[in-house]
Biopython code that builds the backbone (N, CA, C, O; Angstrom):
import numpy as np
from Bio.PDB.StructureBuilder import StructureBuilder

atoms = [
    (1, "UNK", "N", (-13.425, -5.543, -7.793)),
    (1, "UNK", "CA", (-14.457, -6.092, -8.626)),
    (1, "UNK", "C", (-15.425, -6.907, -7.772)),
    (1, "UNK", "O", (-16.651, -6.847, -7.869)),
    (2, "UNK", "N", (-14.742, -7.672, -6.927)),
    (2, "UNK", "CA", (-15.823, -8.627, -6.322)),
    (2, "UNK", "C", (-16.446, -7.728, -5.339)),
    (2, "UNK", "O", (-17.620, -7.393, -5.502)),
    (3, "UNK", "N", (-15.586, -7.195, -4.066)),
    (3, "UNK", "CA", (-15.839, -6.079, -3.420)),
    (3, "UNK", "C", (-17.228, -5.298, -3.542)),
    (3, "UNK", "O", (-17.994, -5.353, -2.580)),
    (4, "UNK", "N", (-17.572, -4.604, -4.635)),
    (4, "UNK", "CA", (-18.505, -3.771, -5.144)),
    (4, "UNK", "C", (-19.047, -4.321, -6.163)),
    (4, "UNK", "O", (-19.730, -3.593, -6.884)),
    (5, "UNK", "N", (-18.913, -5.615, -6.478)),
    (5, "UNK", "CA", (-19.979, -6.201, -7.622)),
    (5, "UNK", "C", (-19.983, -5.378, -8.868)),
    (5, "UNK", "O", (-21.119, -5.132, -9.274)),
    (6, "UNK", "N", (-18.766, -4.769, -9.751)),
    (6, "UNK", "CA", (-18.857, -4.159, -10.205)),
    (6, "UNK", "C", (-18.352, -5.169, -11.901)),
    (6, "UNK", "O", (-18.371, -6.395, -12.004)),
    (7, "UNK", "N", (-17.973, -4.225, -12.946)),
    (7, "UNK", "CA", (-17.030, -5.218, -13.854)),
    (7, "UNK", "C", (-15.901, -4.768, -13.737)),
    (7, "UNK", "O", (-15.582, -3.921, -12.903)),
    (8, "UNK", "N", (-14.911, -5.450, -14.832)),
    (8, "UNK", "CA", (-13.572, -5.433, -15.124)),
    (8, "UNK", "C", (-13.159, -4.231, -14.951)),
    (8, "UNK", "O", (-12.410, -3.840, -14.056)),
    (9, "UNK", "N", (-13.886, -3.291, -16.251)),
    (9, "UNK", "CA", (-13.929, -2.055, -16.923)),
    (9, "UNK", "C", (-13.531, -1.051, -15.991)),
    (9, "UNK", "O", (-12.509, -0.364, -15.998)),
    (10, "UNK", "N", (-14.750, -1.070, -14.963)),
    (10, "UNK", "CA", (-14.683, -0.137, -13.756)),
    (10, "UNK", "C", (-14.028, -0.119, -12.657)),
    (10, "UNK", "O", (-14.129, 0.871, -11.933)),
    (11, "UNK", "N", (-13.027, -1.452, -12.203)),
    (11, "UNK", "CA", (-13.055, -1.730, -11.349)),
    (11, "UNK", "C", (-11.087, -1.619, -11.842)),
    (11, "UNK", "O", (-10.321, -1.732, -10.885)),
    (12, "UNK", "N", (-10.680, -1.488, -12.734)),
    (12, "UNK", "CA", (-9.519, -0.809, -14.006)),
    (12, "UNK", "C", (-9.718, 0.580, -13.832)),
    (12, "UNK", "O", (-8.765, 1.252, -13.441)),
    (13, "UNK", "N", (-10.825, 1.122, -14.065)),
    (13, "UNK", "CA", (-10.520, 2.690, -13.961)),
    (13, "UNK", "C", (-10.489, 3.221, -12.781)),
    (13, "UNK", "O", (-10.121, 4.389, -12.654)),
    (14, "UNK", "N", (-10.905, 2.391, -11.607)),
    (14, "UNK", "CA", (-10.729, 2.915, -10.078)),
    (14, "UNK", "C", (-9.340, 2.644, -9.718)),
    (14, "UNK", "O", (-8.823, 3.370, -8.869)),
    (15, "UNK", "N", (-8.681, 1.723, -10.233)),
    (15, "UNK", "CA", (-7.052, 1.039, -10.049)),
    (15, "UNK", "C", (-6.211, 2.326, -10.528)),
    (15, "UNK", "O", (-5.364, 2.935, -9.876)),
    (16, "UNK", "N", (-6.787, 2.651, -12.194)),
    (16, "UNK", "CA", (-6.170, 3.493, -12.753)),
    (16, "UNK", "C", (-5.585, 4.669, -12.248)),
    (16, "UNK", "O", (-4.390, 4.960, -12.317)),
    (17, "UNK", "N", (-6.698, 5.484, -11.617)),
    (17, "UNK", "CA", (-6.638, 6.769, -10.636)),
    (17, "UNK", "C", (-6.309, 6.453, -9.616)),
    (17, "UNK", "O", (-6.557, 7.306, -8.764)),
    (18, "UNK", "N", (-5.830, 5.570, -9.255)),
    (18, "UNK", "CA", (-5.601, 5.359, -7.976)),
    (18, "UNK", "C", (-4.231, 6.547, -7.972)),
    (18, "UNK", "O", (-3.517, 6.258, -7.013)),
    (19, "UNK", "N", (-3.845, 7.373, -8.488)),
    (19, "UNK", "CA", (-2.603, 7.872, -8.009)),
    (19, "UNK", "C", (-2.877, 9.082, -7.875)),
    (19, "UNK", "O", (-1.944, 9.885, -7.840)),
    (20, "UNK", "N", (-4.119, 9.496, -7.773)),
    (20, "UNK", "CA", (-4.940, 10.127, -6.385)),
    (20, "UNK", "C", (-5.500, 9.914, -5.313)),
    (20, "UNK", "O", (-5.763, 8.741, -5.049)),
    (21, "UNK", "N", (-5.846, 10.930, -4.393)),
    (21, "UNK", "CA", (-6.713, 9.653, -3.321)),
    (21, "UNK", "C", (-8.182, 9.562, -3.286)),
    (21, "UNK", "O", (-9.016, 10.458, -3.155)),
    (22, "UNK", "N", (-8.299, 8.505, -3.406)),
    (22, "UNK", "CA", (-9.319, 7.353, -3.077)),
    (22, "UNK", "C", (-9.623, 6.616, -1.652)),
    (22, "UNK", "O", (-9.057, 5.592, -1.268)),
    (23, "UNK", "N", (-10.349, 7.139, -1.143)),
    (23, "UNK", "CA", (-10.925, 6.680, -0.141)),
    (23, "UNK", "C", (-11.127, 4.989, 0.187)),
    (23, "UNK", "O", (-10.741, 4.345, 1.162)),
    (24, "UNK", "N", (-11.841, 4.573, -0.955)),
    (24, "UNK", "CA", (-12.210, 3.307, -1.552)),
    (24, "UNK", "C", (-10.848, 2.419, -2.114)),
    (24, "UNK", "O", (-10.815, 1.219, -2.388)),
    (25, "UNK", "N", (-10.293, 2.922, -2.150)),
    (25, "UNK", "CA", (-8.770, 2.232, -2.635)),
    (25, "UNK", "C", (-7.976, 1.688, -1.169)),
    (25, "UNK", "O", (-7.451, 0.618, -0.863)),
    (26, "UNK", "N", (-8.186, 3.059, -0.408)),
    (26, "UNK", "CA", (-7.278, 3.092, 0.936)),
    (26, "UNK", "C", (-7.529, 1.974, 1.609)),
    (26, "UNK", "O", (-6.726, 1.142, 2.031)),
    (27, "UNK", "N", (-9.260, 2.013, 1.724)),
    (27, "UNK", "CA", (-9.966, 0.858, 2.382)),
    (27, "UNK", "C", (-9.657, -0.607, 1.900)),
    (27, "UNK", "O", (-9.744, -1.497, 2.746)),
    (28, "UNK", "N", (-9.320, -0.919, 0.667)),
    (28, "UNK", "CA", (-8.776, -1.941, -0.063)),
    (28, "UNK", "C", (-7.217, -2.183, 0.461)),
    (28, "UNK", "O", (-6.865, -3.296, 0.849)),
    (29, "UNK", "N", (-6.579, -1.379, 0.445)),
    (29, "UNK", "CA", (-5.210, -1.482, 1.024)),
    (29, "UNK", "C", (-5.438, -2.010, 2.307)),
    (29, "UNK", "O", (-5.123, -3.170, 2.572)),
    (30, "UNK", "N", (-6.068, -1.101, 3.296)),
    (30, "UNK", "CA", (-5.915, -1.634, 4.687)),
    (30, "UNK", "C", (-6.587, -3.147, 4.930)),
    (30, "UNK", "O", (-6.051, -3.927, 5.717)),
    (31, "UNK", "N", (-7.383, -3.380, 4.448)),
    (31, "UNK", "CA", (-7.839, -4.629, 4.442)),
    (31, "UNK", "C", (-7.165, -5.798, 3.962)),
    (31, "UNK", "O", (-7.327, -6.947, 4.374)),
    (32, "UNK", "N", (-6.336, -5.378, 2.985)),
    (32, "UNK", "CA", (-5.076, -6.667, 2.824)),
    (32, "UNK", "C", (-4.307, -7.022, 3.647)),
    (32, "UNK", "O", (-3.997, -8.170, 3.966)),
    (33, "UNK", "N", (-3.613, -5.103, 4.418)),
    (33, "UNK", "CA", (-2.771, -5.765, 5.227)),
    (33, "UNK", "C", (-2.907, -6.070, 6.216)),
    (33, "UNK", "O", (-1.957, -6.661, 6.729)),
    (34, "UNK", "N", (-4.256, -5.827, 7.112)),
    (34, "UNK", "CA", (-4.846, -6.427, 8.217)),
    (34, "UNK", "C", (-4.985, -7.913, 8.355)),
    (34, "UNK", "O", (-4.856, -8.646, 9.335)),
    (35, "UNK", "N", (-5.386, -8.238, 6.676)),
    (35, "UNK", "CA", (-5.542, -9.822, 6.644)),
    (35, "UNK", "C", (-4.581, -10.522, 6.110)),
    (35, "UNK", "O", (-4.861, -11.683, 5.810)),
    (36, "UNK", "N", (-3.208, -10.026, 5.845)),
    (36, "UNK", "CA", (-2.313, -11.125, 4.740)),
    (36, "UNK", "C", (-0.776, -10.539, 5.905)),
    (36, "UNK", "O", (0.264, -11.196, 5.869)),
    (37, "UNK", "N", (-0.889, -9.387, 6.754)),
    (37, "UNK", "CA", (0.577, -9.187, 7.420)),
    (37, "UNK", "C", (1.546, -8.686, 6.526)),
    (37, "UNK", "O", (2.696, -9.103, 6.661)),
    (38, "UNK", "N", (1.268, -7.784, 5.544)),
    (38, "UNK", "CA", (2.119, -7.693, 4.183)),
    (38, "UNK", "C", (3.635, -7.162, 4.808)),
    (38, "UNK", "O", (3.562, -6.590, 5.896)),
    (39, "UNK", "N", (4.454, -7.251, 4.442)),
    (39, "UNK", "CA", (5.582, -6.508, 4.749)),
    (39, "UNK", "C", (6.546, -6.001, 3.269)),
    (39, "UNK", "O", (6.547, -6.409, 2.108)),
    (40, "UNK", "N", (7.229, -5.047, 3.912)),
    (40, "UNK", "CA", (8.270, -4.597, 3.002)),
    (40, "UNK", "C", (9.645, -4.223, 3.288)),
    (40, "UNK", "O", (10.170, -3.664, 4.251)),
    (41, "UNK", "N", (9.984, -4.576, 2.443)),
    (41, "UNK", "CA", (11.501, -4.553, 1.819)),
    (41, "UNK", "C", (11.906, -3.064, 2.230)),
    (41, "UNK", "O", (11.290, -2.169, 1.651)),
    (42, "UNK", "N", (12.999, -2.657, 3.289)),
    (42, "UNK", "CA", (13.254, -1.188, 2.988)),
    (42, "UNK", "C", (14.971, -1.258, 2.854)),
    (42, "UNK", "O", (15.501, -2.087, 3.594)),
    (43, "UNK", "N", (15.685, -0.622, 2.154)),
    (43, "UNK", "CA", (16.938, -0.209, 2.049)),
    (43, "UNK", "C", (17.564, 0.858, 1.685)),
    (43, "UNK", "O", (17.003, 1.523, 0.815)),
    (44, "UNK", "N", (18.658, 1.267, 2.124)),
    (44, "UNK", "CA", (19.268, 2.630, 2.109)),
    (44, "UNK", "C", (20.215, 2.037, 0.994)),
    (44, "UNK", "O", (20.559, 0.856, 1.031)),
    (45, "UNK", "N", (20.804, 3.290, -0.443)),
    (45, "UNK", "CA", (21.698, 3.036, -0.802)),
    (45, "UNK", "C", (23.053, 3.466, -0.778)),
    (45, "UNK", "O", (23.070, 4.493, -0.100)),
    (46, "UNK", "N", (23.827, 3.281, -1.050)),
    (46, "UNK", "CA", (23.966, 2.082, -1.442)),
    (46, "UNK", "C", (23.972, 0.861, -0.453)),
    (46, "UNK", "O", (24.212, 0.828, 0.754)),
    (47, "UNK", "N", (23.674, -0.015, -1.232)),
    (47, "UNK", "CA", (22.741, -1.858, -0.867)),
    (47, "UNK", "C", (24.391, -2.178, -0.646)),
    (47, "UNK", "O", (24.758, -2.002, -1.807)),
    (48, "UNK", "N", (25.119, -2.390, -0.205)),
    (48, "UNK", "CA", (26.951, -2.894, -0.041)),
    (48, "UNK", "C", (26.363, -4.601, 0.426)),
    (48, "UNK", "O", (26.619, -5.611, -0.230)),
    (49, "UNK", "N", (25.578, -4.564, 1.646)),
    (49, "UNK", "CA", (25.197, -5.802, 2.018)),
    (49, "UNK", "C", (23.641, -6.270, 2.669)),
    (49, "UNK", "O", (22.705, -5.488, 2.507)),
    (50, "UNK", "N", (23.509, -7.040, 3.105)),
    (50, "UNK", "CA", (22.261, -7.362, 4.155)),
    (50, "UNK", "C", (21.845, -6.454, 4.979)),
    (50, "UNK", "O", (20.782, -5.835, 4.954)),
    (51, "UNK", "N", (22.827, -6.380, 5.810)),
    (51, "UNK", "CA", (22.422, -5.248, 6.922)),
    (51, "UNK", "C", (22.180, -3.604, 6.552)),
    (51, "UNK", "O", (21.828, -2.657, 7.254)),
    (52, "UNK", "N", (22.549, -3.724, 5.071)),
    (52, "UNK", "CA", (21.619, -2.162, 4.844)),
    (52, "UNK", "C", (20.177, -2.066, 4.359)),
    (52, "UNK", "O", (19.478, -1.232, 3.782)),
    (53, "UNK", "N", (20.031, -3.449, 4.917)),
    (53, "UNK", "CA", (18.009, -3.702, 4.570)),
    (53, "UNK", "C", (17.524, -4.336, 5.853)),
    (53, "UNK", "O", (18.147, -4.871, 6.770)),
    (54, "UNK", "N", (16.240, -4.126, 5.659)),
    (54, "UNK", "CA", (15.517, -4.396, 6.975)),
    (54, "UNK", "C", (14.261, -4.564, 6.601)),
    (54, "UNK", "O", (13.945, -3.757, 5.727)),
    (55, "UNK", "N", (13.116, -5.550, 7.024)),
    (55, "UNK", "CA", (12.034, -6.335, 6.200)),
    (55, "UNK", "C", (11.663, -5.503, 7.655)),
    (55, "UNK", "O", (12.238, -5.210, 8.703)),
    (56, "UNK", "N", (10.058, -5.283, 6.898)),
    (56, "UNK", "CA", (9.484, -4.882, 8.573)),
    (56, "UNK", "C", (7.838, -4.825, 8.037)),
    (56, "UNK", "O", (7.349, -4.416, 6.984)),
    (57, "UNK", "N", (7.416, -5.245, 8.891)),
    (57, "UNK", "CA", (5.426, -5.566, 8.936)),
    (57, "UNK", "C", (4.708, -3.840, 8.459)),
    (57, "UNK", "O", (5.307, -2.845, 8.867)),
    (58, "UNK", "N", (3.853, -3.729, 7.883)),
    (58, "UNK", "CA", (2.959, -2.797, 7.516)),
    (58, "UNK", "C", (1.816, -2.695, 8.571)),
    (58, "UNK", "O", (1.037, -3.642, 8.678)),
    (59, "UNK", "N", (1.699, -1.748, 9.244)),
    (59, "UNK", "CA", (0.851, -2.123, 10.062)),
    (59, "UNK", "C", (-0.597, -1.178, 9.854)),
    (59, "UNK", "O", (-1.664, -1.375, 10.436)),
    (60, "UNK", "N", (-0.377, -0.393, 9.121)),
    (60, "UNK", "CA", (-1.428, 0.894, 8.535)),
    (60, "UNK", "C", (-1.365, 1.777, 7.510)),
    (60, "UNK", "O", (-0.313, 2.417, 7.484)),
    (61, "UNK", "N", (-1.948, 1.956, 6.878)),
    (61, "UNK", "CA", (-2.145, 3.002, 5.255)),
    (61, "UNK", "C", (-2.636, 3.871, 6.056)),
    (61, "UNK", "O", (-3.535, 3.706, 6.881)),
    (62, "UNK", "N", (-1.797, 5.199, 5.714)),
    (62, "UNK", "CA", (-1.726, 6.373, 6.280)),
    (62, "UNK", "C", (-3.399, 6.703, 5.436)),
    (62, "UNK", "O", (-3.583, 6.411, 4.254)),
    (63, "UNK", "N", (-4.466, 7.342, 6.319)),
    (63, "UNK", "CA", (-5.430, 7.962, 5.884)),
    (63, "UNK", "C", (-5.189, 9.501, 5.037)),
    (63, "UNK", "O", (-6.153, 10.198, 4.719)),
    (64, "UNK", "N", (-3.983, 9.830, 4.783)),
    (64, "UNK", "CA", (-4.240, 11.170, 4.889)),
    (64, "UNK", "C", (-3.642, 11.075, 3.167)),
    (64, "UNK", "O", (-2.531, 10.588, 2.957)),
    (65, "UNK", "N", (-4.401, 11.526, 2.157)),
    (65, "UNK", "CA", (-4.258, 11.403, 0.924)),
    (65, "UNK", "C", (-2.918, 12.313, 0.242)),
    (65, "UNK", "O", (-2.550, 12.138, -0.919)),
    (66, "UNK", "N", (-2.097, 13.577, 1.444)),
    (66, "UNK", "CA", (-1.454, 14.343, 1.060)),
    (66, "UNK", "C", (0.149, 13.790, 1.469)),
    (66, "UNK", "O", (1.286, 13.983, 1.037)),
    (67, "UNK", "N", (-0.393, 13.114, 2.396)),
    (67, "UNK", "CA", (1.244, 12.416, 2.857)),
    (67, "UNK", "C", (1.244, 11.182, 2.191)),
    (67, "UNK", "O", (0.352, 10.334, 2.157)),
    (68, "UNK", "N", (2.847, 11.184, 1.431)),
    (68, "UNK", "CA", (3.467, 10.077, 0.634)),
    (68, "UNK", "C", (4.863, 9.611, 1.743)),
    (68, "UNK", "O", (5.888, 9.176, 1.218)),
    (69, "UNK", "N", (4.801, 9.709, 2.807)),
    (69, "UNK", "CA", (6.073, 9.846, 3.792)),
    (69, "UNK", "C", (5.774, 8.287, 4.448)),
    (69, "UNK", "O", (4.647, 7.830, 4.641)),
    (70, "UNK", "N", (6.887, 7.689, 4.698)),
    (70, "UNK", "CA", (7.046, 6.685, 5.241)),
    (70, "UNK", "C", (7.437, 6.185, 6.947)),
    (70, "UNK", "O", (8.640, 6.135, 7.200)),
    (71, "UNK", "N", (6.798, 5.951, 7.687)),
    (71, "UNK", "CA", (7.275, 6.230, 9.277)),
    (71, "UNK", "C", (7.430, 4.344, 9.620)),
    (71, "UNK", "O", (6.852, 3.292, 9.345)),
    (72, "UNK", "N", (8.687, 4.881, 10.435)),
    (72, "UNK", "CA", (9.518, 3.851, 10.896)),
    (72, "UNK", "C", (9.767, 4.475, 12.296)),
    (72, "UNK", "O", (9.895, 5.650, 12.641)),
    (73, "UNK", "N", (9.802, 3.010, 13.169)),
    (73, "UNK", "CA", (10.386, 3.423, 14.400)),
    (73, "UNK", "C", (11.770, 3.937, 14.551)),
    (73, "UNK", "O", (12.187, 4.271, 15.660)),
]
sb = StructureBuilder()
sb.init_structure("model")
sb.init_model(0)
sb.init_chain("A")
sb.init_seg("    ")
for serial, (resi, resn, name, xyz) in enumerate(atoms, 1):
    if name == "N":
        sb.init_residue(resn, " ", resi, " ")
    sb.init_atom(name, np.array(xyz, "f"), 0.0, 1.0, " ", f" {name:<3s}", serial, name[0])
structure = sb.get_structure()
């Protein structure tokens, strides 16, 4: 909304679709995590304890709108 000076309305229906790709969305993603260090939570199940999770930094939103795949070192 602030981004593109847009309203509520529109700025809801670009969120909405987002579960296609959006170019303009992607760019929104990468820009958070460039500026906030986001990280995530990953775990295998079964969760038994701690050590079957591992917190690890986001370092890039894959550009490519067809891959939903997750890469880890």
């Amino acid at each position: 909304m602030i981004l593109d000076d847009i309203s509520l309305s529109k700025a809801y229906a670009i969120w909405k679709s987002a579960s296609t790709y959006n170019q303009k969305v992607r760019d929104v993603m990468q820009y958070i995590v460039d500026k906030d260090e986001v990280r995530a939570l990953i775990n295998r199940n079964p969760t038994l304890n701690y050590y079957s999770m591992i917190l690890m930094r986001i370092r890039t939103v894959k550009p490519d709108g067809q891959n939903f795949a997750l890469s880890v070192n």
